[in-house]
Backbone as numpy.savetxt, mean C-alpha at the origin, in Angstrom:
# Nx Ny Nz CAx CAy CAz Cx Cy Cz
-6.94 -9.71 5.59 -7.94 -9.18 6.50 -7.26 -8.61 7.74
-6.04 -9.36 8.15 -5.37 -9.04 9.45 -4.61 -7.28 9.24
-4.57 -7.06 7.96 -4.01 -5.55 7.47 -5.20 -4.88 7.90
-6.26 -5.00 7.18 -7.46 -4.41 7.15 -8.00 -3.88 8.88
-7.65 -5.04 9.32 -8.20 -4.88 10.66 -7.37 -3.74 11.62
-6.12 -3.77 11.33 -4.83 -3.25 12.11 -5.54 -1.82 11.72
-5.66 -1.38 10.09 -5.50 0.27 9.99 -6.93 0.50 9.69
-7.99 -0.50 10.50 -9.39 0.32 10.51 -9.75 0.42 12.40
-9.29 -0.28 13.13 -9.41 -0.51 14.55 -7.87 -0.75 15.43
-6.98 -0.56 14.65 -5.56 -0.71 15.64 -5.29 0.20 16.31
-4.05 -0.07 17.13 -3.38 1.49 17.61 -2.52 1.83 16.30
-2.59 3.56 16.61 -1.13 3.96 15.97 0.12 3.61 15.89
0.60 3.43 14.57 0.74 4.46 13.98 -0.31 3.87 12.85
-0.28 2.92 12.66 -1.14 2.19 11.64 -2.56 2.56 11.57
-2.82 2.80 13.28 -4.67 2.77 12.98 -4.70 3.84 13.09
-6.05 4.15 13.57 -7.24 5.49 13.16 -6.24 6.88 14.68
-6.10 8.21 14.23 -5.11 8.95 15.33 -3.89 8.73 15.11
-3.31 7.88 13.86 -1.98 8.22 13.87 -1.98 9.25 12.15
-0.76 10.29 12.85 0.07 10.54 11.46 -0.51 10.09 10.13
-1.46 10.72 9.17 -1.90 9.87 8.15 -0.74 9.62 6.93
0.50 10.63 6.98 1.54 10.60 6.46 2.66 8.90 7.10
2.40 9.12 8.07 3.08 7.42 8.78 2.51 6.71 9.29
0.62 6.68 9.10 0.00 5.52 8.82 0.34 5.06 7.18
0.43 5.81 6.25 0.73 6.17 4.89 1.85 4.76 4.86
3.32 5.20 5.52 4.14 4.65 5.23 4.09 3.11 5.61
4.03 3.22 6.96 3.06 1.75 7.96 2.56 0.73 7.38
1.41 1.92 6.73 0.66 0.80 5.86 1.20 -0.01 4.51
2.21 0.92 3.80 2.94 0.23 3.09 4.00 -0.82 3.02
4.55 -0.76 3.98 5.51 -1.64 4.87 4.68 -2.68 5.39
3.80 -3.10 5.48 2.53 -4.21 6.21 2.64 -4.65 4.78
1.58 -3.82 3.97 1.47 -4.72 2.77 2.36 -5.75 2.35
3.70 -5.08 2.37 4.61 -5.39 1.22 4.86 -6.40 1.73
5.06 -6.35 3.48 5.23 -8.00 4.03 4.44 -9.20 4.32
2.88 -8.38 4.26 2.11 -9.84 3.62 2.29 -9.87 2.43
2.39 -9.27 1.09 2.98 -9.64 -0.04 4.09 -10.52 0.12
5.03 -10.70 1.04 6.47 -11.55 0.71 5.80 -12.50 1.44
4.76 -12.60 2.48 4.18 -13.88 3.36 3.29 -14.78 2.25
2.40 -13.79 1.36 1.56 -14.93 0.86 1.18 -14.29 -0.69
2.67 -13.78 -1.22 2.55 -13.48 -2.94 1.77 -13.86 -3.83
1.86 -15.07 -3.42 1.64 -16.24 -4.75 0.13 -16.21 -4.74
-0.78 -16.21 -3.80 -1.96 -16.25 -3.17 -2.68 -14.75 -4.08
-1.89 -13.75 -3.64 -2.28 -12.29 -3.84 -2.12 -12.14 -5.39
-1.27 -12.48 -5.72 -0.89 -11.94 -7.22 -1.84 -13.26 -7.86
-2.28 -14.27 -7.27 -3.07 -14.99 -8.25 -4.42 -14.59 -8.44
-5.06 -14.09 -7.35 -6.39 -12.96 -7.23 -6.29 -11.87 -8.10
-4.79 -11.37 -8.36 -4.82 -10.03 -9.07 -5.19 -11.02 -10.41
-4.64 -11.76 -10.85 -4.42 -12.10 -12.58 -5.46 -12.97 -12.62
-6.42 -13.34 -11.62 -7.61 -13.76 -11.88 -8.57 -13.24 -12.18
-8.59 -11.64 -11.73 -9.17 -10.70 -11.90 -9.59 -10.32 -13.30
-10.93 -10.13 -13.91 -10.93 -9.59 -15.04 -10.20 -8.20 -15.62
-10.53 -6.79 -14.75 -10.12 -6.02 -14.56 -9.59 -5.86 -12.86
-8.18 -6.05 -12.93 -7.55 -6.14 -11.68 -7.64 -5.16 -10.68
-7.70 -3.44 -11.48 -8.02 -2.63 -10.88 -9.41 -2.46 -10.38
-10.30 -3.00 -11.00 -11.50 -2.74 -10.11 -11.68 -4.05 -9.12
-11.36 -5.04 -9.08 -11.25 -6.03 -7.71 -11.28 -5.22 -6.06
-12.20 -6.22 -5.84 -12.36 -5.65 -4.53 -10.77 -5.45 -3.84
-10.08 -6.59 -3.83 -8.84 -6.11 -3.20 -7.90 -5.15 -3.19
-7.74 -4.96 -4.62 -7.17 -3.62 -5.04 -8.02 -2.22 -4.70
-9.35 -2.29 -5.13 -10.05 -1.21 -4.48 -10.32 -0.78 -3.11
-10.16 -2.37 -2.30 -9.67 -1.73 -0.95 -8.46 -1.11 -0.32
-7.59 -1.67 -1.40 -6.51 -0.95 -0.56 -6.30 0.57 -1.41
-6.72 0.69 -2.53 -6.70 2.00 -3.31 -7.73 2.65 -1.93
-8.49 2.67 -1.89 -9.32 3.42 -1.07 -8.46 3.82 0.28
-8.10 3.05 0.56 -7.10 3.13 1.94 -6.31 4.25 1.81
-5.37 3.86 0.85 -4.18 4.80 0.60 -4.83 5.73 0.10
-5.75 6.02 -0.48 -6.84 7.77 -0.72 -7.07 8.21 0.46
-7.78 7.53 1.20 -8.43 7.71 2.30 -6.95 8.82 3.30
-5.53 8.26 3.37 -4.71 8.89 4.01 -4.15 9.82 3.24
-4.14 9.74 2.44 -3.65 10.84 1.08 -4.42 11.85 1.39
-5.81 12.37 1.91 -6.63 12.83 1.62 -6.74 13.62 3.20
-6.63 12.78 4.21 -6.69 12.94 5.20 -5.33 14.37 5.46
-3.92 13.70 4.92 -3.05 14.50 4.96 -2.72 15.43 4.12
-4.09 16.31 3.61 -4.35 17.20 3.12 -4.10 17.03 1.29
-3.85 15.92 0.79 -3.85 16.16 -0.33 -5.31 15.64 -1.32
-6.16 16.44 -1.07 -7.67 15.94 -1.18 -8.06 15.95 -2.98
-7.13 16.77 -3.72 -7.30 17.33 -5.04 -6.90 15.88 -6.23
-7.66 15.24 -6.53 -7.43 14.12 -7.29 -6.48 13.24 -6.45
-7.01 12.98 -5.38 -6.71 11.90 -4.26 -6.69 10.58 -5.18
-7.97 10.29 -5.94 -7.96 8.89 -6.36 -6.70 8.77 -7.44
-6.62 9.55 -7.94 -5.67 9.22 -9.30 -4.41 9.43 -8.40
-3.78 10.39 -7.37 -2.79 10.33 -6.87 -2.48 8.69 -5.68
-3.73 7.86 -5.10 -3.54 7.05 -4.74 -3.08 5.64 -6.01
-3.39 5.97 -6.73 -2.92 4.73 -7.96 -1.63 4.67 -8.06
-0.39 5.49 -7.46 0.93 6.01 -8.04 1.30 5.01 -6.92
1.53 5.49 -5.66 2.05 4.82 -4.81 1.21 2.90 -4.61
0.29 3.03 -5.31 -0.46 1.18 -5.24 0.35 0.84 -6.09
1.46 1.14 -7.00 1.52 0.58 -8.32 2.54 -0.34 -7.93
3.42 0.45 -6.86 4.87 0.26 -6.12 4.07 -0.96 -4.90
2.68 -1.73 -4.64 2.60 -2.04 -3.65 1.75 -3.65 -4.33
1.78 -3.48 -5.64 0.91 -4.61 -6.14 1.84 -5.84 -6.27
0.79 -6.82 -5.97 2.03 -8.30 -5.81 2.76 -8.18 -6.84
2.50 -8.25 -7.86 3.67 -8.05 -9.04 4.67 -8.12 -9.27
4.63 -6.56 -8.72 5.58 -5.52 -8.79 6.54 -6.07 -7.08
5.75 -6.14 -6.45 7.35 -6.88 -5.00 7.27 -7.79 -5.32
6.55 -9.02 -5.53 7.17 -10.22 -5.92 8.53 -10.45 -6.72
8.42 -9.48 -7.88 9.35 -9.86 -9.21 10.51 -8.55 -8.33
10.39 -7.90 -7.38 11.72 -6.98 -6.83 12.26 -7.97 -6.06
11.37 -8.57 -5.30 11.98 -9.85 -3.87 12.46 -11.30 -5.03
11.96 -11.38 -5.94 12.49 -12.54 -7.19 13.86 -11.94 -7.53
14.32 -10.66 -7.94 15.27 -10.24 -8.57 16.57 -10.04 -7.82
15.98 -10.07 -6.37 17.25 -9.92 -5.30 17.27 -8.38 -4.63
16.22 -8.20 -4.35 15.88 -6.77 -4.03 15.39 -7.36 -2.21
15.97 -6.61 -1.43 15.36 -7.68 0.16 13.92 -6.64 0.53
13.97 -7.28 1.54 12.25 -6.59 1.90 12.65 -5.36 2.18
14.03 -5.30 3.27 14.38 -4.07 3.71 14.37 -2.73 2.85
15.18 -3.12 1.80 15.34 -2.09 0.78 14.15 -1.76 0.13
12.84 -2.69 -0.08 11.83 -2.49 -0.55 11.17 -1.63 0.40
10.89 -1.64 1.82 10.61 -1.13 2.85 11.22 0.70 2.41
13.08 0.55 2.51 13.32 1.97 2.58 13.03 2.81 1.35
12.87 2.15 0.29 12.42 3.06 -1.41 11.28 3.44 -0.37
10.04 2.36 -0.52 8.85 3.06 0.25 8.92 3.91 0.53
9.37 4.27 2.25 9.48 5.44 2.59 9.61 6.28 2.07
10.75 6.19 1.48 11.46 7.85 0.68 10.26 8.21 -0.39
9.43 6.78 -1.02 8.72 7.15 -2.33 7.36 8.29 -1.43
7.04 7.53 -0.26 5.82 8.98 0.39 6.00 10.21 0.99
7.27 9.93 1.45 8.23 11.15 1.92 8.09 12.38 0.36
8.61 11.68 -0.88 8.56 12.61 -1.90 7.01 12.68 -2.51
6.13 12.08 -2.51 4.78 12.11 -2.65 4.17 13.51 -1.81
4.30 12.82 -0.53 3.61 14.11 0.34 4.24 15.39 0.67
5.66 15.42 -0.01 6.36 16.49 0.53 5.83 17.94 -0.02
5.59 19.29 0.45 4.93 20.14 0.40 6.15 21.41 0.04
């Protein structure tokens, strides 16, 4: 909820007036580190999930990352282009990178580079 709150009412870069390209990134870098704060928690909601993708949690944050995708002009199958970069952001998927010996940092800098090449024009 403390994510939620930051990039619906925070300051920039995260909240509403920043960069939707580096609220974009921001916001991914937040996730990933409440993912390493409370994995076990998150990824047990995902696999509790009947269909994981339609869970509210996942659909909130899919919506999110549309929502800036969309904002920063890439409006043309926003939803299916927001699923690419969630895929890289689901407990899962950082849990089993931060399990394998992958640090947050490096998870942090793929990020970047992965929206950097997403949004690049």
């Amino acid at each position: 909820m403390e994510l939620q709150q930051r990039f619906m009412f925070g300051p920039p870069p995260l909240g509403p007036g920043g960069d939707p390209v580096h609220r974009l990134t921001e916001y991914g870098k937040a996730r990933m580190h409440l993912i390493s704060r409370h994995g076990d928690l998150l990824l047990g909601a995902e696999q509790a999930a009947r269909d994981p993708y339609g869970s509210p949690p996942w659909r909130v944050s899919t919506t999110t990352v549309r929502a800036m995708l969309v904002e920063a002009g890439y409006a043309e199958n926003a939803g299916v282009w927001a699923a690419t970069p969630m895929a890289t952001l689901s407990p899962g998927w950082v849990l089993h990178q931060l399990d394998s010996g992958v640090s947050e940092e490096t998870l942090e800098a793929v990020w970047v580079e992965h929206v950097e090449l997403l949004t690049a024009r």
